[in-house]
C-alpha positions as CSV (number, residue, x, y, z in Angstrom):
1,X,-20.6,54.2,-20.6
2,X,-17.3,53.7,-18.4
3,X,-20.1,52.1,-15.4
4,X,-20.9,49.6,-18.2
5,X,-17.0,48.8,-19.1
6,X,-16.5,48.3,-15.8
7,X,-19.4,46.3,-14.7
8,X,-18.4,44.0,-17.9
9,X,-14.6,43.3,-16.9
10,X,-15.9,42.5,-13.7
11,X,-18.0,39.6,-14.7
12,X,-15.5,38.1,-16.9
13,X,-13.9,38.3,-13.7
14,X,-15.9,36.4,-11.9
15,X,-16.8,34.1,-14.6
16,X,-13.1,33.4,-14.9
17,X,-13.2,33.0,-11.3
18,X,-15.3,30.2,-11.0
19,X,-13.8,28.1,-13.9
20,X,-10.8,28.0,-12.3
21,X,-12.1,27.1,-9.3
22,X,-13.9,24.5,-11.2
23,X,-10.6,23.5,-12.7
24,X,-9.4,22.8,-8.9
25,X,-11.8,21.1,-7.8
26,X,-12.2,18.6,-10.6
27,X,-8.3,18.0,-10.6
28,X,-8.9,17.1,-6.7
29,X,-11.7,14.9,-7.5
30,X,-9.4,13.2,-10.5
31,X,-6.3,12.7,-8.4
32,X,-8.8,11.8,-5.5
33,X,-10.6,8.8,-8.0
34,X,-6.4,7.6,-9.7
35,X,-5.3,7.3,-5.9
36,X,-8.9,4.9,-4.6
37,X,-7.8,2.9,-7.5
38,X,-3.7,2.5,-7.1
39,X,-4.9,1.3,-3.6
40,X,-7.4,-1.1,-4.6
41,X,-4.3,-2.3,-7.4
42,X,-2.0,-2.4,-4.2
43,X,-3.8,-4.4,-1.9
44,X,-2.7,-7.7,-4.4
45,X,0.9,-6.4,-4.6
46,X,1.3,-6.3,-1.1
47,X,0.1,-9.6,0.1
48,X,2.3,-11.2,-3.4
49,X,5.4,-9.4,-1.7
50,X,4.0,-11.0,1.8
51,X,3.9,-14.3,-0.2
52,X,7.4,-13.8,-1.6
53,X,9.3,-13.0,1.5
54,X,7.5,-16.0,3.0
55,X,8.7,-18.4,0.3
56,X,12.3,-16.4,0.8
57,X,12.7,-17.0,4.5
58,X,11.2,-20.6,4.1
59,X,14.0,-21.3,1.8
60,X,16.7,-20.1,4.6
61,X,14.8,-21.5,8.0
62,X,14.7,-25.0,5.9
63,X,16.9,-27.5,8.0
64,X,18.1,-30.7,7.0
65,X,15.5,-33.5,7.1
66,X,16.3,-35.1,10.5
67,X,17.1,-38.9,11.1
68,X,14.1,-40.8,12.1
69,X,13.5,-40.6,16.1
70,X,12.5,-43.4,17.9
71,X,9.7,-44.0,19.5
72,X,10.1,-42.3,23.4
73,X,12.8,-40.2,21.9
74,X,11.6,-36.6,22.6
75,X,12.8,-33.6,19.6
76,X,16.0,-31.8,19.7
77,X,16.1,-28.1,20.8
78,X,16.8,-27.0,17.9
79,X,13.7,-28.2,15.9
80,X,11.7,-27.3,19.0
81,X,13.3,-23.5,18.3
82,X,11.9,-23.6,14.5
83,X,8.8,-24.9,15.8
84,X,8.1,-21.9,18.1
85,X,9.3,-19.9,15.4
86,X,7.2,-20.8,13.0
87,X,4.3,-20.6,15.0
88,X,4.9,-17.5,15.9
89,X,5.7,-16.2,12.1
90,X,2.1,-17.7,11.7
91,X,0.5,-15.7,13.8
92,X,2.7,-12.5,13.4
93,X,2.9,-12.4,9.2
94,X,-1.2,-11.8,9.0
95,X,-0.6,-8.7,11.3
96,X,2.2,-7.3,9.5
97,X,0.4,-7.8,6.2
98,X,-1.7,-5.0,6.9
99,X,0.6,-2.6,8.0
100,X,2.7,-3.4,5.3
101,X,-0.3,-2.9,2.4
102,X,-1.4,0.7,4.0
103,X,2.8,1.3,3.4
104,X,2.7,0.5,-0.1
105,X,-0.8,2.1,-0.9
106,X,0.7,5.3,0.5
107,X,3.7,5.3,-1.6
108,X,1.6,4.6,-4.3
109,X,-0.5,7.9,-3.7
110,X,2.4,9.6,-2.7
111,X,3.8,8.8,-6.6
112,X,0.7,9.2,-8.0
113,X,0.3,12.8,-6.4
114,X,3.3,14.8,-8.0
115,X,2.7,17.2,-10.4
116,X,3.4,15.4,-14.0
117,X,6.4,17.1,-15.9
């Protein structure tokens, strides 16, 4: 009778072994499915924060409008500098868009990650 007792406790043993192995493995597949969809919800955050710093720095690169040049009169220095620089924040801001979106969607995961209190 004591081979039965003990041949019982250990199959609630093992049964309570695999549900809580269970248990892990769904919580990982949970967390796994909240954090594929914070990053597809970050993706539009990112490139709206891209589109806001844009509009920012526009606001503080904008110069004066200047007085109408004549005709053989080449451009000053100075709007030849914002000229370069724009073009090169045109060619610079889609690269750093990217970058800037994997950031975000990995602070996102990181937050949705910690243990809820």
């Amino acid at each position: 009778m004591r081979r039965t007792d003990l041949s019982l406790d250990d199959e609630i043993a093992e049964v309570e072994r695999r549900l809580t192995e269970r248990r892990v493995r769904l919580r990982a597949l949970s967390d796994e499915a909240r954090s594929r969809v914070t990053v597809k919800r970050a993706a539009p955050i990112a490139l709206l924060a891209a589109l806001a710093v844009g509009f920012a720095a526009s606001r503080f690169v904008r110069r004066p409008p200047a007085p109408r040049m004549m005709a053989g009169r080449r451009p000053t220095t100075a709007s030849r500098v914002v000229q370069v620089v724009g073009a090169v924040a045109s060619i610079l801001l889609p690269r750093l868009i990217g970058p800037l979106q994997s950031v975000v969607a990995q602070w996102v995961q990181q937050r949705m990650r910690r243990p809820s209190v």
